[in-house]
Backbone as a ProteinNet text record, in pm:
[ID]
protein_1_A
[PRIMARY]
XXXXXXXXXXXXXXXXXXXXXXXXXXXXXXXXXXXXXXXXXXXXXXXXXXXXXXXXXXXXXXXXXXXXXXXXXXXXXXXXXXXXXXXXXXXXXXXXXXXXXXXXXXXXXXXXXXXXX
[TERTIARY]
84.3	0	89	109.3	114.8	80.4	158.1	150.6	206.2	187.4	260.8	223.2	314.9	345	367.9	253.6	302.5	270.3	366.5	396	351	277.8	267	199.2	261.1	248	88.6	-0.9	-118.6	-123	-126.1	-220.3	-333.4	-392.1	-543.2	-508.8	-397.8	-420.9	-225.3	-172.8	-78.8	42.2	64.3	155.4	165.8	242.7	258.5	146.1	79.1	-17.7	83.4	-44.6	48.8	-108	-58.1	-193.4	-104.6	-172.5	-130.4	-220.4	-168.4	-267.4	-216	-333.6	-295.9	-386.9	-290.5	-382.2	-305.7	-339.4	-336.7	-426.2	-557.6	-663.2	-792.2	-969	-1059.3	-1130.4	-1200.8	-1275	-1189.4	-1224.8	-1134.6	-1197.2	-1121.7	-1213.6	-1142.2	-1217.7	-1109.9	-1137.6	-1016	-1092.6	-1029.9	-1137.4	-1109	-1028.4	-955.2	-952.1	-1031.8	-1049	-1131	-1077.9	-1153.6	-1136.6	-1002	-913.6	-799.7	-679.5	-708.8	-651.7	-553.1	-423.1	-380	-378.5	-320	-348.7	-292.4	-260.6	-204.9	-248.6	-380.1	-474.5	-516.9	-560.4	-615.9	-555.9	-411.7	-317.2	-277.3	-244	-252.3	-352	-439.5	-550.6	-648.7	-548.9	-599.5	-728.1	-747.6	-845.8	-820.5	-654.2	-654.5	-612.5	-620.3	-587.5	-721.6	-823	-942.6	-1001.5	-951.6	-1013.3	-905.7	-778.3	-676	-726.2	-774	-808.3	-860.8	-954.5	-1006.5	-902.1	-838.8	-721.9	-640	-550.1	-497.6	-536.3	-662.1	-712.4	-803.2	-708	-736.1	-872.4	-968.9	-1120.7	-1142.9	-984	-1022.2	-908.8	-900.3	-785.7	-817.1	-760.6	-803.9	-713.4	-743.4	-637.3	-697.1	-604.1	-568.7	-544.5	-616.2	-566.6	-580.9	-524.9	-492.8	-607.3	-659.3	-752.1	-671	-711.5	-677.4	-776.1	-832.5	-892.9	-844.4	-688.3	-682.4	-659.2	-726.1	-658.9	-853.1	-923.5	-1088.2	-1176.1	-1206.4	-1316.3	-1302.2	-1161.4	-1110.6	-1043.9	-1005.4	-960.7	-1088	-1047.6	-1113.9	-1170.1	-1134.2	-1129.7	-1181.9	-1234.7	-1273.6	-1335.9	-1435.7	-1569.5	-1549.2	-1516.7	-1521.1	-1386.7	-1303.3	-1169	-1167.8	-1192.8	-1252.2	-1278.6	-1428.7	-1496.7	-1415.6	-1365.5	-1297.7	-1185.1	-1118.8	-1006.4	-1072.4	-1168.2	-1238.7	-1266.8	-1367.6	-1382.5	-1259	-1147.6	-1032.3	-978.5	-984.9	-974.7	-1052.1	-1171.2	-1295.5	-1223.9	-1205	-1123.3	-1001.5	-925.6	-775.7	-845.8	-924.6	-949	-1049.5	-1112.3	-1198.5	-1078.8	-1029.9	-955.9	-770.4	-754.5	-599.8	-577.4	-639.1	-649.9	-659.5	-811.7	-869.6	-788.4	-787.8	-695.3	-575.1	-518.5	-376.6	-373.6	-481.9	-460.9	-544.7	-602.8	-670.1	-612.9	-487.6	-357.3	-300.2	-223.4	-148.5	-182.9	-285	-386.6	-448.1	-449.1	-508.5	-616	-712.9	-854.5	-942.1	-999.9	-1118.3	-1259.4	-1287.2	-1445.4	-1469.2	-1595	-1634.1	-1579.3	-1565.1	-1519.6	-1599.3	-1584	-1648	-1553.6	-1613.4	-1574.4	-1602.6	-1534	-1541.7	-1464	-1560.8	-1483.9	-1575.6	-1476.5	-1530	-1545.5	-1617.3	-1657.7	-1744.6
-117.5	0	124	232.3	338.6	433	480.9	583	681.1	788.6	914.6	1010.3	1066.2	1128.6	1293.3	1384.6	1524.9	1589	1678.5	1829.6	1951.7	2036.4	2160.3	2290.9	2389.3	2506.8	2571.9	2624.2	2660.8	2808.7	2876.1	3032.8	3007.5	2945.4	2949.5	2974.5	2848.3	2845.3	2904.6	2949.5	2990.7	2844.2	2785.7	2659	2566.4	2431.2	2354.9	2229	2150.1	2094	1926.5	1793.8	1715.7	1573.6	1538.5	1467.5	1338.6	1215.8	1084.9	1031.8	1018.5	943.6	834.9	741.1	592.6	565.1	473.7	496.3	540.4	502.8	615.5	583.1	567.6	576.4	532.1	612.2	564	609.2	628.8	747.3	790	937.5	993.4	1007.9	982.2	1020.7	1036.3	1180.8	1200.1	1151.3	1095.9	1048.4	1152.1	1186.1	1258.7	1186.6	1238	1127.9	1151.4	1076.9	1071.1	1230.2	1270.1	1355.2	1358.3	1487.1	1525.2	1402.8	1337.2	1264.1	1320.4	1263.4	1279.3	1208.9	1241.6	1225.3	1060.3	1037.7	853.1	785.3	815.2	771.8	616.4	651.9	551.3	464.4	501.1	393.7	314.6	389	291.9	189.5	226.8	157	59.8	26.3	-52.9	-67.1	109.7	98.5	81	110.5	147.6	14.3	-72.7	-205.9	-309.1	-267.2	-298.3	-249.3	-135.6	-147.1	-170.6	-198.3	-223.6	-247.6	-396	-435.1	-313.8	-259.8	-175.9	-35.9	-12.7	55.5	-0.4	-125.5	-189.6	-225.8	-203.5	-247.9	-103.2	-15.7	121.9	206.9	135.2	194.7	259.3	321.7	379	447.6	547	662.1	764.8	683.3	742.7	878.2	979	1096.5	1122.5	1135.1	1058.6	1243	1345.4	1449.2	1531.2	1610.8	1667.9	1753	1734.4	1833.5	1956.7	2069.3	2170	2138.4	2018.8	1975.5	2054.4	2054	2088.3	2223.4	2294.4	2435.2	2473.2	2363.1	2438.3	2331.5	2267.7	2129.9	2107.3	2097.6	2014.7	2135.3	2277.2	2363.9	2436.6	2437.5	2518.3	2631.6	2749.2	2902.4	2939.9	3052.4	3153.7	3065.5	3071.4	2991.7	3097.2	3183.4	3286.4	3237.8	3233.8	3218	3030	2979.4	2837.1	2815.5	2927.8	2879.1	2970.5	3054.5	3137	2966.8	2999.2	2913.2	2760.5	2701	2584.7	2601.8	2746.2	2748.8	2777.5	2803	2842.5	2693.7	2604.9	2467.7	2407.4	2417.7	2397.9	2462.4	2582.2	2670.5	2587.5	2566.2	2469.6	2357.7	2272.1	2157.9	2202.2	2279.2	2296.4	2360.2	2498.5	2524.8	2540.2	2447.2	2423.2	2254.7	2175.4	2030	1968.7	2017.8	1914.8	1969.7	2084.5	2109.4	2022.5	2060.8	1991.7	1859.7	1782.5	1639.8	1592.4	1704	1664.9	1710.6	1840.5	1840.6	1699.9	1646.1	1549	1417.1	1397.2	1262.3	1262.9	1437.4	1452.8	1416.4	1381.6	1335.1	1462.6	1487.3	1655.5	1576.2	1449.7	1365.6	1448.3	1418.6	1448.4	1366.6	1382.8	1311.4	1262.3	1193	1081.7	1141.4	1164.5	1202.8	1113	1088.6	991.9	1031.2	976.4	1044.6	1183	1188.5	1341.1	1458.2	1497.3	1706.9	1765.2
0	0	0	-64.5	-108.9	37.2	85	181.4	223.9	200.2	172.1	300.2	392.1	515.4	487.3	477.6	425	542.7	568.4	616.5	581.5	564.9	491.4	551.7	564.5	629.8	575.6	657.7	632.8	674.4	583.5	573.9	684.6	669.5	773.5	914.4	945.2	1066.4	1113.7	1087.1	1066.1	1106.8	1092.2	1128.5	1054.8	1098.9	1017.7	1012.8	958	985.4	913.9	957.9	953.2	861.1	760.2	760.5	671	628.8	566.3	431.9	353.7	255.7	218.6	195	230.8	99.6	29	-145.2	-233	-356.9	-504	-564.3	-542.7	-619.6	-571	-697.8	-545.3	-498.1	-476	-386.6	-247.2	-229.3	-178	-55.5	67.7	219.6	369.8	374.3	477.4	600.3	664.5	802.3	914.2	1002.8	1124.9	1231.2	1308.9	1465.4	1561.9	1651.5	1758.1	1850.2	1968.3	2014.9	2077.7	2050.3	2067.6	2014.4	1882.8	1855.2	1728.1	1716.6	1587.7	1458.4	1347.9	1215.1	1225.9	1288.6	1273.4	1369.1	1414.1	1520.6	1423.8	1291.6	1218.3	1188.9	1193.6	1191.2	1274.5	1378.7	1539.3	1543	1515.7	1613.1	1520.9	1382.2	1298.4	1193.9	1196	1124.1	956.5	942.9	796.6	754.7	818.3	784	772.9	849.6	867	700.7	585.4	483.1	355.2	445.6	298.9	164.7	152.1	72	-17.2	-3.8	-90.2	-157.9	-52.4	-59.3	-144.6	-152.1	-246	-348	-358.5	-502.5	-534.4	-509.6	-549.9	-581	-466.6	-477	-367.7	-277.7	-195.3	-162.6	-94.1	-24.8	66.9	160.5	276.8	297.7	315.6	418	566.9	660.9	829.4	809.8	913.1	875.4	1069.2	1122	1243.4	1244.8	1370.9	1436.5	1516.6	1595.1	1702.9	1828	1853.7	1962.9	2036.8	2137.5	2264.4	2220.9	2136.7	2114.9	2155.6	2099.5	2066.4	2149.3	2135.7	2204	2327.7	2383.8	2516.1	2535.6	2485.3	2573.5	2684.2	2805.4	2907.7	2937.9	2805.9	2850	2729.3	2736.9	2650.4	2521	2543	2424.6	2296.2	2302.3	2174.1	2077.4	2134.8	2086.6	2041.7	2108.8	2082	1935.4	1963.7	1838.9	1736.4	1727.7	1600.8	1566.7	1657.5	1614.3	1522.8	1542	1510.6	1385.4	1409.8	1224.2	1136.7	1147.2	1086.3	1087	1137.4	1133.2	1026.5	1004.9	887.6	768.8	770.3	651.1	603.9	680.4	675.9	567.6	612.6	522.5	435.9	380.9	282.8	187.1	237.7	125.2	114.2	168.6	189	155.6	257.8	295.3	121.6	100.2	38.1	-105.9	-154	-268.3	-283.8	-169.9	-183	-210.5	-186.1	-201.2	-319.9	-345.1	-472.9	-631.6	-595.6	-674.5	-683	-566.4	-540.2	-607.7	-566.1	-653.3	-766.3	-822.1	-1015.9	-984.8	-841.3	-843.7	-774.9	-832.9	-803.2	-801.6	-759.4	-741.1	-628.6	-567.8	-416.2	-366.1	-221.4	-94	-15.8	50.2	161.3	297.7	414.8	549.2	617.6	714.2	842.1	961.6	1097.2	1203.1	1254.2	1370.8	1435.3	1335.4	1340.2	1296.2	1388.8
[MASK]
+++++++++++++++++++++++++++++++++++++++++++++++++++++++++++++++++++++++++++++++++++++++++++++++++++++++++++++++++++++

């Protein structure tokens, strides 16, 4: 299986963000992690092995992509700042995330989501 580990600095949220695509071909779908989890949550914990097959036989591609949980959800203080920061998280993957991987893969289909939002 085909699995590619990217890095890439985001305008949105000003930093470096960290996400995985597992695949080259397929319908495209991003999976969330569980609360305050990271982008290789899906990998740990055996889910991306739980759909290989489909993955290897290129009807599927998953991207494993980083939340700001302890910055917005599970932080304690100031509900305003929370929620700004969250939607700038939404912004990150609508128009940073999903471009980039849909450059990367030459595939512009709709997407399939899974996981927390």
């Amino acid at each position: 299986m085909q699995v590619q580990y990217i890095k890439e600095y985001s305008n949105c949220l000003d930093r470096e963000m960290e996400y995985k695509i597992y695949g080259q071909g397929g319908k495209l779908c991003l999976a969330i992690p569980s609360q305050n989890g990271r982008f290789f949550e899906w990998e740990d914990r055996g889910m991306i092995h739980e759909v290989s097959k489909w993955i290897e036989s290129n009807q599927l591609t998953i991207i494993t992509c980083d939340t700001l949980d302890l910055e917005t959800w599970s932080y304690p203080n100031n509900t305003k700042m929370r929620m700004l920061k969250h939607e700038l998280w939404f912004e990150y993957i609508l128009s940073e995330l999903i471009p980039s991987v849909q450059e990367k893969m030459n595939n512009y289909d709709k997407w399939m989501v899974t996981g927390q939002v």
